[in-house]
C-alpha positions, 0 to 999 in steps of 0.5 A: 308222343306226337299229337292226333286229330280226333280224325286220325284216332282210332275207334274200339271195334266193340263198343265204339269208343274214342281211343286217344293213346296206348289203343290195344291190337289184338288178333282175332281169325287171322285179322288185326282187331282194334280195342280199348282193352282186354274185357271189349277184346273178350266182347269182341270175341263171345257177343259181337263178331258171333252176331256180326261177322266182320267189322264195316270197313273189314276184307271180306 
């Protein structure tokens, strides 16, 4: 497995934490959605899109 810098490493869209390896793409309205794991994809889908709407950085 190639090493990342901390730069390059993904950040779970829900709760913002630092994923090193194996982060889960998940589909959420047609858009890829980066998470840590299946209880921040249902966080994701029920509190923080809802209250939200698109992540920064997201196509509008």
């Amino acid at each position: 497995m190639p090493q990342r810098e901390v730069d390059e490493m993904p950040r779970c869209q829900s709760c913002g934490i630092l994923i090193p390896v194996q982060e889960m793409v998940k589909e959420h309205k047609g858009k890829p959605v980066i998470v840590c794991s299946d209880k921040c994809f249902r966080i994701y889908q029920t509190y923080w899109y809802p209250r939200y709407g698109q992540p920064a950085g997201g196509d509008s």
